[in-house]
VEXLUM-558987 format. One record per residue (C-alpha): x, y, z; residue number from 1; residue in one letter. Coordinates in steps of 0.25 Angstrom, whole numbers, plus 5000, padded with zeros to 4 digits. Example, Ala and Ser with C-alpha at 12.3 -4.5 7.8 and 13.67 -1.06 7.14 Angstrom:
2
((5049, 4982, 5031), 1, "a")
((5055, 4996, 5029), 2, "s")
END
This chain:
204
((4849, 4889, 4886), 1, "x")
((4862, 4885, 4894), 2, "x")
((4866, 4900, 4897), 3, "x")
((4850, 4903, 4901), 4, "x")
((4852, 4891, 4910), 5, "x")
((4865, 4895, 4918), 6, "x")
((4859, 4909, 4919), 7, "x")
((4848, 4904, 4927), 8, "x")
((4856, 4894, 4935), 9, "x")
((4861, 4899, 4947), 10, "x")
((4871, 4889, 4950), 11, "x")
((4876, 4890, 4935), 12, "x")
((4878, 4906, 4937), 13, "x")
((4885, 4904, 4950), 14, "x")
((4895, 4893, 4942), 15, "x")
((4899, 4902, 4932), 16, "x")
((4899, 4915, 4943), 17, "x")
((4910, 4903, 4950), 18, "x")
((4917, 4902, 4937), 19, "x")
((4920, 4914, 4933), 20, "x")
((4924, 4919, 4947), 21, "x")
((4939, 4919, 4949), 22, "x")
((4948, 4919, 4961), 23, "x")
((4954, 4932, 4965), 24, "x")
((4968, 4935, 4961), 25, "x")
((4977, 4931, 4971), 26, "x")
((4986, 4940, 4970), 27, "x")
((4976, 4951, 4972), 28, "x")
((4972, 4942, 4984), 29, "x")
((4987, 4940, 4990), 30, "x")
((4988, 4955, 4990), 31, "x")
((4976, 4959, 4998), 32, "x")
((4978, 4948, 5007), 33, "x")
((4991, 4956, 5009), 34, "x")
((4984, 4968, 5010), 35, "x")
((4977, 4964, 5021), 36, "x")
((4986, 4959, 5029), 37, "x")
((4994, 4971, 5027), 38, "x")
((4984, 4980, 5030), 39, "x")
((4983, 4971, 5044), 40, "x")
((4997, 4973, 5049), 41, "x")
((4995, 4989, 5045), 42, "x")
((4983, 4989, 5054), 43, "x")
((4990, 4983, 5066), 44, "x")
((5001, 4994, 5064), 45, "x")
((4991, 5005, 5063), 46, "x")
((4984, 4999, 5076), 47, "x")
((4998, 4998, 5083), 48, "x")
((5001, 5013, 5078), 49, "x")
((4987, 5018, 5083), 50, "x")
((4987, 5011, 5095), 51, "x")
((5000, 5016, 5099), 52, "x")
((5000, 5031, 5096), 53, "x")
((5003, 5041, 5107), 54, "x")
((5008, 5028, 5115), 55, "x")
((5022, 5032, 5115), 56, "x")
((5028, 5036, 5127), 57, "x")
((5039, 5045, 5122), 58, "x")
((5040, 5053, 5108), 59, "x")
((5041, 5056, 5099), 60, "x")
((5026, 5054, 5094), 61, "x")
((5019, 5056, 5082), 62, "x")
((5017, 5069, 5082), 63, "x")
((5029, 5071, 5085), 64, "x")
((5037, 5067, 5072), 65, "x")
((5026, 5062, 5064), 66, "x")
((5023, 5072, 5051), 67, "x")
((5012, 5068, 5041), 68, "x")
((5019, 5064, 5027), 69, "x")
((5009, 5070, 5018), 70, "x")
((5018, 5067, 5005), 71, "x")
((5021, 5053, 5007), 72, "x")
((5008, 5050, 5009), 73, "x")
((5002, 5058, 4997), 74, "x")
((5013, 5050, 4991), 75, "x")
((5010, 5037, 4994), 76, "x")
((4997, 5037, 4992), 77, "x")
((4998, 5044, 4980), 78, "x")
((5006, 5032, 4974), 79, "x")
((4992, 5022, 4976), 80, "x")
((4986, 5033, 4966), 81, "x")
((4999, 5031, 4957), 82, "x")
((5000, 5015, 4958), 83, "x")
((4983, 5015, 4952), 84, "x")
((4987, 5025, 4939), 85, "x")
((4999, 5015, 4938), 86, "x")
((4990, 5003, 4938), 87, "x")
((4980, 5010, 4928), 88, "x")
((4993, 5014, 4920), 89, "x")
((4995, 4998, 4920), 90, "x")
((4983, 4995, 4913), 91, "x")
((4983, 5003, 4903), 92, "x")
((4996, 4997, 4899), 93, "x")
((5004, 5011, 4901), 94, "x")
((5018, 5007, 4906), 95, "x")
((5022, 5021, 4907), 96, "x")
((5011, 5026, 4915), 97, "x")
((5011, 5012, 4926), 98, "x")
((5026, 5015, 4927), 99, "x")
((5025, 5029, 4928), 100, "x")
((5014, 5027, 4940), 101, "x")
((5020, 5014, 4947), 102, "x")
((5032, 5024, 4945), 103, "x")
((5026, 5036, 4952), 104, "x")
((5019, 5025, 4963), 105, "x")
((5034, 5021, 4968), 106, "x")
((5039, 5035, 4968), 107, "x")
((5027, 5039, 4978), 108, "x")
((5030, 5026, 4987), 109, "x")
((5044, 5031, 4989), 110, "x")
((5042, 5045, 4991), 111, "x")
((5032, 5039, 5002), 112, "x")
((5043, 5032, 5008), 113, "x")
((5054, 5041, 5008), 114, "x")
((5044, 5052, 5016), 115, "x")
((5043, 5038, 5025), 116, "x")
((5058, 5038, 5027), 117, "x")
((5060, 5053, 5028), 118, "x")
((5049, 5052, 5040), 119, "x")
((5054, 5041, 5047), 120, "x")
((5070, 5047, 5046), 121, "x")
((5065, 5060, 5052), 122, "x")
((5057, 5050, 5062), 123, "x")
((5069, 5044, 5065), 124, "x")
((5080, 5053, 5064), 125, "x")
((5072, 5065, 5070), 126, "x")
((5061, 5063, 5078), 127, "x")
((5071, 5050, 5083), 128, "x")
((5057, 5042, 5082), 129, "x")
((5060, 5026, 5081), 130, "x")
((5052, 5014, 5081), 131, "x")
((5058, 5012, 5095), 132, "x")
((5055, 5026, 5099), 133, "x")
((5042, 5025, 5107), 134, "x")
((5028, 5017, 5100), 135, "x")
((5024, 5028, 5089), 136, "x")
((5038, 5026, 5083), 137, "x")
((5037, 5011, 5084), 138, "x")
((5021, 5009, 5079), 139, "x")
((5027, 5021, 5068), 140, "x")
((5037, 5016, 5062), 141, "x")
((5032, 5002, 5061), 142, "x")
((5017, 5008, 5054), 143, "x")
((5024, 5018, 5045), 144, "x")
((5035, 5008, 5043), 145, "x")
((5026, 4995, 5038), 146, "x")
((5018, 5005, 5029), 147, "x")
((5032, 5009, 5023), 148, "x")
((5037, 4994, 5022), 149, "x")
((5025, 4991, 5014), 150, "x")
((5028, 5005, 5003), 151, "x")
((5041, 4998, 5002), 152, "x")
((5036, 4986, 4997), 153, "x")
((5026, 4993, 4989), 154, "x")
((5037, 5001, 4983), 155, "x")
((5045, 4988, 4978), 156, "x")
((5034, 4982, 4972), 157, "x")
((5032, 4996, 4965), 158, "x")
((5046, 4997, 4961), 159, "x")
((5044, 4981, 4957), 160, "x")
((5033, 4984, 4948), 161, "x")
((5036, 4995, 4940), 162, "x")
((5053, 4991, 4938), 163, "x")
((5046, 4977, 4932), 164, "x")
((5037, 4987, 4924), 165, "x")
((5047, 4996, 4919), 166, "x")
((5054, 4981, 4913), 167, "x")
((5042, 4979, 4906), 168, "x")
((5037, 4967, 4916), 169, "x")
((5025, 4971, 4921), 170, "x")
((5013, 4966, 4910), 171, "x")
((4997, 4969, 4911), 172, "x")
((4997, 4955, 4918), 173, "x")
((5003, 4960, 4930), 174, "x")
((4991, 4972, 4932), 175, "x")
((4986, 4964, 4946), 176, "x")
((5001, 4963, 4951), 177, "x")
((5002, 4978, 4950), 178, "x")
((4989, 4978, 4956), 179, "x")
((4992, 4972, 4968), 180, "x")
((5004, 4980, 4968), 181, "x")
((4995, 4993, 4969), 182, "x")
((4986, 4986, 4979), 183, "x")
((4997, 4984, 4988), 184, "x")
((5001, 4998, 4987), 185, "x")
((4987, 5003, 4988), 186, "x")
((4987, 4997, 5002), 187, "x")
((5000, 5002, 5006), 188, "x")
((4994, 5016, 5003), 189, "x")
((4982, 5014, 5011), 190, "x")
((4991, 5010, 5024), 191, "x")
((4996, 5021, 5022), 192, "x")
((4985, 5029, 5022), 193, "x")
((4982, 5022, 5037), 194, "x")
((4995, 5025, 5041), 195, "x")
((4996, 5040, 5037), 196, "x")
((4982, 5041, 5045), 197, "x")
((4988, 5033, 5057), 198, "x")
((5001, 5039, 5060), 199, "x")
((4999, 5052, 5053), 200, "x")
((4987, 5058, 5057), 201, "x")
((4980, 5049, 5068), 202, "x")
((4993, 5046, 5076), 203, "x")
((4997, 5060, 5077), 204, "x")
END
């Protein structure tokens, strides 16, 4: 009679609807929070980058010096393909195969950034293009360079993750915290994928 009674009453359905709702995780809150904000300073630099193209007074100028880096780029985001079959590795509880994919995510991360530091030495050393040169090198280096500082710091929290793995410290409790670590990375991904389109194809 008691469960035939809360079934027709409204406000008792709603009370227990309110009692099984939980907050969402805060961690998983911090994060896109941070995702946001990220993703609002990269807007302002791909706005000053658009904005300012074929402004430049003197060369050189994008496509001058500017090649399209096909393999860092089939690299990088290769590595958000790697990251998920590292986190379905995970749950199933296969060591071997989340190391062996967290492993091949960091290897495609630097591969990434080695082509970025061969491109910017050839940049600089070559073509003589600076930040200081004229207002392509200036809005470059400072997109492509806060896309790159954030692969950085991707990169240590990879390298993080898998040296506590490989001693045996990361336990299933700690699925969300790799989680967030493949969010974070997904999103540095996705940038990217803007600023290929920006400078690589549009700003040529």
């Amino acid at each position: 009679m008691t469960t035939d009674l809360m079934i027709n009453d409204p406000f008792a359905s709603a009370v227990t609807e309110f009692a099984e709702w939980k907050l969402p995780s805060r961690r998983k809150v911090g994060v896109l929070s941070l995702i946001g904000t990220e993703a609002t300073v990269f807007s302002i630099f791909v706005v000053a980058y658009v904005f300012y193209t074929g402004k430049s007074l003197t060369g050189p100028y994008p496509s001058d010096v500017l090649t399209v880096p096909i393999v860092a780029t089939v690299c990088l985001l290769s590595s958000s393909l790697t990251i998920v079959l590292a986190e379905r590795a995970f749950k199933r509880e296969s060591a071997g195969g989340f190391r062996l994919w967290w492993g091949l995510t960091i290897i495609l991360a630097i591969v990434f950034l080695a082509y970025t530091a061969s491109e910017w030495y050839r940049l600089i050393t070559v073509e003589h293009l600076t930040i200081s040169t004229n207002l392509f090198g200036a809005t470059y280096y400072s997109l492509v360079g806060l896309h790159a500082s954030h692969v950085v710091v991707g990169l240590i929290l990879l390298t993080l993750v898998l040296v506590l793995s490989v001693l045996g410290r990361v336990r299933p409790a700690d699925a969300e915290r790799l989680e967030m670590v493949s969010w974070y990375w997904h999103f540095v991904d996705a940038v990217w994928v803007v600023v290929f389109t920006v400078v690589y194809i549009i700003g040529r």
